[in-house]
Every structure is written in structure tokens, then in C-alpha cells.
N, C-alpha and C positions, 0 to 999 in steps of 0.2 A: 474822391478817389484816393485813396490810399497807396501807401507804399509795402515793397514788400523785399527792405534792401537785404537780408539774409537769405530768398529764395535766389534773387537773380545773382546775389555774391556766388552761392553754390555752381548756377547754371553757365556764368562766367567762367569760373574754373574748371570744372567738367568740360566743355567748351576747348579751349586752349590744348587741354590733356589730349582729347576727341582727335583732333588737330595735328596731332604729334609732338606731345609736349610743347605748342610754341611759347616764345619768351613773350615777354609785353609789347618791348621792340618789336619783334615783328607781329604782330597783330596791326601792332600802328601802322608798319610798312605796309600793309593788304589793306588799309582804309582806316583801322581802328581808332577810337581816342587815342589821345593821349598820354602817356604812361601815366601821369599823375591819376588820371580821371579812371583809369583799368585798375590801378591799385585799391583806389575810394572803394570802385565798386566792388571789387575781391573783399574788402573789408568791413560790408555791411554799410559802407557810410557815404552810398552816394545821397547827394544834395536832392528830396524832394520834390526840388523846381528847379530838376534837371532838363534841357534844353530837347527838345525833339532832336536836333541834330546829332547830338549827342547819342539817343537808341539810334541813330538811322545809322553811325559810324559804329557803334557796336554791331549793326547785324550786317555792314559790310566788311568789318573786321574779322568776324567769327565766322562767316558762312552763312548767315541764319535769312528766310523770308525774312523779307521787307517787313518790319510791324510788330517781329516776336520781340527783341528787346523788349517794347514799350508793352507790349503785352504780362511778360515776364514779369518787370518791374509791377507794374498797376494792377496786375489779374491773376499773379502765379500760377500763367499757362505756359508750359515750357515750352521753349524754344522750336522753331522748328527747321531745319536744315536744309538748305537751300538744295539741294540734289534728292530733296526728298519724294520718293512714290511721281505718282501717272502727272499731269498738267489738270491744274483744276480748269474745267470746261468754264465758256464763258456765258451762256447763259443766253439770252435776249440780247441784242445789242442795243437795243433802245426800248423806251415801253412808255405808250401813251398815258398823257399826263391832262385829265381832264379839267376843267373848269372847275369842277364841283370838288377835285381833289386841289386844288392848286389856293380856294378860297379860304380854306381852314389854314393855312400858314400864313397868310398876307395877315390874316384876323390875330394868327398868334402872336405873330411880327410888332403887329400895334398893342397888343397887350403887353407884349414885355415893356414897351418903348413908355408907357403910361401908367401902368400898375404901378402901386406906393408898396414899400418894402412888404407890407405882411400880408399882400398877395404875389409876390414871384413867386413861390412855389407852385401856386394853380396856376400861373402862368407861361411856368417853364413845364409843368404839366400839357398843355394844351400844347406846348411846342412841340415836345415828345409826342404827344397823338399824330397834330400834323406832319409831322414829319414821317411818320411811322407808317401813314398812309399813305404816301409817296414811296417811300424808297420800298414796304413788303411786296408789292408786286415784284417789282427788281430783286429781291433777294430768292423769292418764292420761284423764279426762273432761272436762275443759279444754282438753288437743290433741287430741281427738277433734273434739270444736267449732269449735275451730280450727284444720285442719287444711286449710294449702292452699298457694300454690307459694312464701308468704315468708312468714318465721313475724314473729308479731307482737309487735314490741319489747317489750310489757309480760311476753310470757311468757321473752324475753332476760334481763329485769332479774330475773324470780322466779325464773327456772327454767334460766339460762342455764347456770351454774355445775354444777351436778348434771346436768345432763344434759350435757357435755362429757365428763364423769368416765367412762371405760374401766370396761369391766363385766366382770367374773370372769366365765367359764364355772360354776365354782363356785359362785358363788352363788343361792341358793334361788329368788332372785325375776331370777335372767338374762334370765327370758323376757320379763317383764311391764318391764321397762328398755331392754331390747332393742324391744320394742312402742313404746315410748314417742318413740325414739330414731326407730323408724320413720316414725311419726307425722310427724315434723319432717325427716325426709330425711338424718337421721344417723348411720344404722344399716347402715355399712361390714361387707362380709362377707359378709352374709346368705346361706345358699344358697337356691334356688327354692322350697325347699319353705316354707321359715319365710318367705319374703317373702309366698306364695300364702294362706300360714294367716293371716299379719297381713291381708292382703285382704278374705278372708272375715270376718275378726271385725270390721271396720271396716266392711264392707257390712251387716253385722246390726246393728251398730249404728244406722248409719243409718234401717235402714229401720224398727228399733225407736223411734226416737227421733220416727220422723214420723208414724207410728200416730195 
């Protein structure tokens, strides 16, 4: 994961301006680093293996959702302002977690824990699956809630990244990605018939939901 210390220098500054001109000083005073650490980053040269706490007092500092620093920094998604647009809906509060899904990460768990160096890769592959098969249902019920003609920054900063990501045909779960992709208006290709089945599974939703 990469840095991207000249995008968040910029966003920093724009930020503060946004703000009403504020000085460093007060940034710091509303929660922000430390003057040292706001200068670094104004100047392209914040430290790489910069501290989580560190993004978490920049976006208490600046105003910004929880998450956009480190977004900013790692992803050059910009920032997003904590007074920003409607409350993103929350989705399912829970979402059953089956046997059959729970087996593929205990299995990845021990792969990492035994794999020799020049299979982690396929290892951290299979952790990426399992886990993917766990938490899409959870995510798939979040843009279902919110689903409408602009997607809402908070779900950019969690979900932006994986759902950019190109889907194999191949893969087991194409469809339920493809759904998801749908959801948000990113789901290039489709022919009528899968756009009409995602329809219908989005209209039962609904009307299951307001029951």
C-alpha cells in the first residue's frame, strides 16, 4: 500500500483554508496533530509508517469522516467532510454466518500459520476469499440501503477500493459482486437478463424490508 504524501499535502491545505483559514495551532486545539506532524504533512514528507492515530487526529482536526485521512493518504480518495449529505443507512444489523462460511477462514487461519515463504501469497489469497465471503453479504446489505443516484462517500472510503476490483467470470461468488457492483451503477456489461434478476431481487428486498 502505497503513499501518496503530495495528494494528502494538497488535501491538508485545502482543508484548513475550507475551515477559515485556520492556523496549525488551532487545528491542534479541535483535536489535530501536532504542529510538527501538520507541517510534515503540508510538505509532502509525512513518515510512510505514519501511526493510525495520527489519520484519526487529522480527521478530528480538520472535520473530515472517520477513515478519510488514511483513505487520502493510502488511496488519493479525498476527504470527506463530516457534515457531509443524508446519514448513511445501516444496513442489516447482523447477518448470519454459516458453518460452511465460517470453515474457509479457520482453513486460511492455518495456512497462513504453516505456509513456507513462497506460498504466502496463495495464502493470503485464500484469506482474502474467506473473508470476502463473510463480510459481502454485510456489505451487499449496506448498498442495498443505500442505494440511490450518488453513492455515499462513507461507502467510497470502506468499500471503494474492492469494489473497483474487476470480477472473474470464474469466480464462485461473480454473481453476488456483480450485484453489488450493480447496486452502485458499476456493473458494465450486464446483459438484460442479469440486470432484470438484479431488479427483482432488489424489489423483494424492499418490500421485505418494509414489512
Amino acid at each position: 500500500m502505497g503513499a501518496h504524501d503530495d495528494f494528502f499535502a494538497q488535501a491538508v491545505r485545502e482543508r484548513r483554508q475550507q475551515l477559515g483559514n485556520l492556523t496549525m495551532s488551532e487545528v491542534h486545539d479541535r483535536g489535530g496533530p501536532a504542529v510538527p506532524a501538520q507541517a510534515r504533512a503540508e510538505r509532502g514528507e509525512l513518515s510512510a509508517n505514519v501511526r493510525p492515530s495520527t489519520f484519526q487526529k487529522f480527521d478530528t482536526g480538520l472535520g473530515w469522516v472517520p477513515g478519510s485521512a488514511r483513505a487520502a493518504y493510502y488511496q488519493r480518495r479525498p476527504p470527506v467532510p463530516a457534515d457531509t449529505g443524508n446519514p448513511l443507512e445501516p444496513g442489516a444489523q447482523s447477518i448470519d454466518l454459516s458453518l460452511e462460511q465460517l470453515l474457509p477462514l479457520l482453513e486460511a487461519q492455518r495456512s497462513l500459520h504453516t505456509a513456507p515463504i513462497s506460498e504466502l501469497p496463495k495464502a493470503i489469497e485464500q484469506l482474502d476469499e474467506a473473508i470476502s465471503g463473510i463480510v459481502g453479504p454485510f456489505v451487499t446489505s449496506i448498498l442495498e440501503a443505500n442505494r440511490g443516484t450518488q453513492v455515499h462517500p462513507l461507502i467510497e472510503i470502506a468499500f471503494g477500493e474492492a469494489l473497483a476490483a474487476p470480477v472473474s467470470p470464474d469466480d464462485p461468488d461473480a454473481t453476488e459482486k456483480q450485484y453489488r457492483r450493480w447496486l452502485i451503477g458499476r456493473a458494465d456489461g450486464l446483459d438484460n437478463a442479469t440486470q432484470q434478476a438484479f431488479e427483482r431481487r432488489y424489489r423483494t428486498r424492499n418490500q421485505t424490508a418494509n414489512r
